[in-house]
N, C-alpha and C positions, 0 to 999 in steps of 0.2 A: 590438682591445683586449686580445684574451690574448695577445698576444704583444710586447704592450708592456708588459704586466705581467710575463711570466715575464723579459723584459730589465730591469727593476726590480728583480727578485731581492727581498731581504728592505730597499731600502731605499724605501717609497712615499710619500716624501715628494714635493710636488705639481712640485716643482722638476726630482727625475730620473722622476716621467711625462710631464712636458711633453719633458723631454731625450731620451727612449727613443721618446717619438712622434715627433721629427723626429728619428730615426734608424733607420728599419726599410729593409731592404736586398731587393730580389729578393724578397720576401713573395709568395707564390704562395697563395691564398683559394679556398680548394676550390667555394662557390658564384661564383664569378666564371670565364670565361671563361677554357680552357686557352691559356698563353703570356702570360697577363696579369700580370703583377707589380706590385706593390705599392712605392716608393720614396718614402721624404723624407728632407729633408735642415735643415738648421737656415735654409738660405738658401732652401728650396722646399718647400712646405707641402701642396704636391699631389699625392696618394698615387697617382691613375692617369694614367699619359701615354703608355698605351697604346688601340689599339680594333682592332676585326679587323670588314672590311665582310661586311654581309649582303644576301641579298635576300631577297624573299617568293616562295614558288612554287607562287602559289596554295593552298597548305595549313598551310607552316609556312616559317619563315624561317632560312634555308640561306644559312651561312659562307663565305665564299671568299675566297681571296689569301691570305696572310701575315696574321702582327701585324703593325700599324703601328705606330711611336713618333714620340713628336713632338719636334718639334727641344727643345734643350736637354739631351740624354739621352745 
């Protein structure tokens, strides 16, 4: 949300927040998973279409592979 506000700038009518949230680019979310990005677009309303696999190792759950993205991206 703060960063679809600071792209609204001084004009917050509900017209350019709706506009500014289907338009965030490469948005990196400090609690969200490193390589995870953030993207919408006025035709795709689905800000993650990323994931990175895990497993459990008996204590705690541990990353491997790459990010993944999913088709359309």
């Amino acid at each position: 949300m703060l960063q679809v506000l600071k792209q609204c700038g001084d004009d917050l009518r509900r017209e350019n927040i709706m506009k500014q949230a289907a338009n965030l680019h490469d948005l990196e979310i400090p609690t969200m998973l490193p390589g995870i990005k953030v993207n919408t677009s006025p035709t795709n309303y689905h800000p993650i279409r990323q994931m990175q696999l895990a497993k459990f190792d008996g204590t705690s759950w541990v990353r491997f592979g790459d990010v993944i993205t999913g088709a359309g991206n």
